[in-house]
N, C-alpha and C positions, 0 to 999 in steps of 0.2 A: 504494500500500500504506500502511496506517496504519503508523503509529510503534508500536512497542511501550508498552505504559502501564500504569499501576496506578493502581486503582479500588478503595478504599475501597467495603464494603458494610454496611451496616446495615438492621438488622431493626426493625420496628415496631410497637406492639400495646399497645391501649391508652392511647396516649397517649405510650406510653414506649418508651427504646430496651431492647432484649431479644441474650442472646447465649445461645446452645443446640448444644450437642452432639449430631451426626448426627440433626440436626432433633428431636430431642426433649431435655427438661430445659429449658427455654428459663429465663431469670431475669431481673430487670429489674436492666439496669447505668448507668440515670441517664435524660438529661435528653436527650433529640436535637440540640437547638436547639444546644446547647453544645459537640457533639462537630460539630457540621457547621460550624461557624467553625474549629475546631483544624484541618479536616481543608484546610478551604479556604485556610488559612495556610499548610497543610505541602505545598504544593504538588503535591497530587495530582492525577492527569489527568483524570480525570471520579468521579462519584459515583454509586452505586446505591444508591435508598432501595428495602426490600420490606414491604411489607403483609404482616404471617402471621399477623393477627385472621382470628376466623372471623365477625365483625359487621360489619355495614354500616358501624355507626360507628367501626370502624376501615378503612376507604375513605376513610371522610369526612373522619378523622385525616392520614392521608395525604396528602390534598389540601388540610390545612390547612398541614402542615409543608413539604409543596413550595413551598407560595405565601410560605413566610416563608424558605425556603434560596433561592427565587430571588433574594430582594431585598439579599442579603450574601453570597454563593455567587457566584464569577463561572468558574465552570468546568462546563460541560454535566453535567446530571443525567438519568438516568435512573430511571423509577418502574415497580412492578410490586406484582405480590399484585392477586387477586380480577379481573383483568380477565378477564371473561367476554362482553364485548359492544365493539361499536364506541364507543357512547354513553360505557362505562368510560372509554374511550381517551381520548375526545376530551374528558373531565373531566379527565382527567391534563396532558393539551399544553395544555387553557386554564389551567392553575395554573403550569405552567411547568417542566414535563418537555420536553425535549431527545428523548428517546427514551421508548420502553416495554420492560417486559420481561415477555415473556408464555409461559409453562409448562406448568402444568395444562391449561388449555382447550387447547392444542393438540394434545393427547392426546384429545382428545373434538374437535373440531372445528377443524380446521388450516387452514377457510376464513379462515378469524379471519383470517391474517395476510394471505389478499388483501383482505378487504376496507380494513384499516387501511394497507396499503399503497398502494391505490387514491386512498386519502382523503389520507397525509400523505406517501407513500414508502417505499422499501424500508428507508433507512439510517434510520428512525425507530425502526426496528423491532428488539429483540432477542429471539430464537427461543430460550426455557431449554430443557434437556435434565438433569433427572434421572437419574443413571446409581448406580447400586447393584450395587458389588462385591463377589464372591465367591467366595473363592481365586484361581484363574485364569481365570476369568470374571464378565464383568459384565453387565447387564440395564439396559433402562429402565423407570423406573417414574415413578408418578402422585406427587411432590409425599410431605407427611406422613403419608399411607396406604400408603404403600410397594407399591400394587399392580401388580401386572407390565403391561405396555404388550406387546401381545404382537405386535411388527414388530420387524426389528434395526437395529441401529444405523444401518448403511448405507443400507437402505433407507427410514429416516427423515428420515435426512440427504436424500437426495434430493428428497424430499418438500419440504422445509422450503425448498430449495436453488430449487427447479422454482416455487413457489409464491411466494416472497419475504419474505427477513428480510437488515437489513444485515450482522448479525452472528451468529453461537449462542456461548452461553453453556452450559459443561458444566459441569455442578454434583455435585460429588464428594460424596454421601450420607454414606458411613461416612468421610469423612476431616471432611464440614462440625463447625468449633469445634474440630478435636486438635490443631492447629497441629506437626503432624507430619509434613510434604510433601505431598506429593501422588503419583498413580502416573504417572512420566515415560513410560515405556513407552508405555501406554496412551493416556495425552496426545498423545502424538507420532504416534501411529497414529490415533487420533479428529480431530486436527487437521489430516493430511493428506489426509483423506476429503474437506474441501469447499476451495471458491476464497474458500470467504465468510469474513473475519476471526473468529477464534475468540478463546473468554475462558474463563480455568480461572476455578473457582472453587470452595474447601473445601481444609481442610488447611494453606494456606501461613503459617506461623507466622512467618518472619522472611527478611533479606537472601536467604541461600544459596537457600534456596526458591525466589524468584523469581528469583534469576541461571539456577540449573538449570531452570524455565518455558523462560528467553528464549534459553539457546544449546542445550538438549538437544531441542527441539519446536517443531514451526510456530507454537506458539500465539504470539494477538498484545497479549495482556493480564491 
């Protein structure tokens, strides 16, 4: 079993780093290159850089700023945004991604993840899930179109489970940027669903947050 951890995330676009509220309002808060030494200082357990350009040249951005956090970053990175192909992939691991994290396109095509696990492995591989709450229930959806994914949760899971990813990442829509918790509940119930190490992610604002994460839910990051 992995260890419990925190992962720093950061958005990308442009060139620059961006922070945005339930995926929309994005704004730019500085320079990447500078916050990914702070972050590698403060002893964080790995890192997730996301692509949320809708331009090629920000892919290319991507794998400019991977290639220059590997070389002063000494803690496993993980990269995502825009992969839609295996070639994406393997742009990403020759820059010096650790891992992927891939989203959208599994929502359209979930082959994705046997092919890149063929190539690199399963634990290469992080499986995002989109989840969009709604009073007492919640939904998956497609990334910043919000569109309904129309399988449930569980039966997604499975999917993803059956096929191969080292981890899934649940990405809490209406809580991404509020720094106002996250839903435990829900968590704890999403996280008991697979064997596969799970990662919250949206919402957690500060200390309490993450202690309530790691004794209220299976989750493992």
């Amino acid at each position: 079993m992995l260890k419990k951890r925190i992962i720093p995330t950061l958005l990308l676009k442009e060139g620059r780093l961006y922070k945005g509220k339930t995926f929309l309002n994005y704004r730019d808060v500085g320079d990447p290159a500078s916050v990914l030494k702070i972050y590698s200082n403060q002893y964080a357990d790995e890192l997730i850089l996301i692509n949320i350009g809708n331009d090629e040249s920000d892919f290319d951005f991507l794998l400019k700023i991977l290639s220059k956090a590997t070389e002063n970053c000494f803690i496993p990175i993980t990269a995502g945004g825009g992969i839609n192909s295996l070639s994406k992939a393997k742009k990403l691991f020759n820059n010096g991604a650790d891992k992927v994290l891939i989203t959208s396109e599994i929502t359209r095509n979930i082959k994705i993840l046997e092919k890149i696990s063929l190539e690199y492995g399963r634990q290469s591989i992080i499986a995002g899930i989109d989840i969009l709450e709604n009073n007492n229930t919640f939904k998956i959806v497609e990334g910043k179109k919000r569109s309904e994914v129309k399988i449930s949760i569980e039966e997604y899971i499975k999917k993803i489970d059956s096929i191969g990813a080292g981890e899934i990442l649940f990405n809490f829509v209406n809580r991404d940027g509020m720094m106002k918790g996250t839903n435990i509940k829900l968590l704890d119930y999403l996280s008991k669903l697979t064997k596969t190490p799970t990662i919250c992610l949206g919402g957690i604002g500060n200390l309490l947050h993450m202690c309530d994460v790691f004794k209220k839910t299976s989750c493992d990051a």
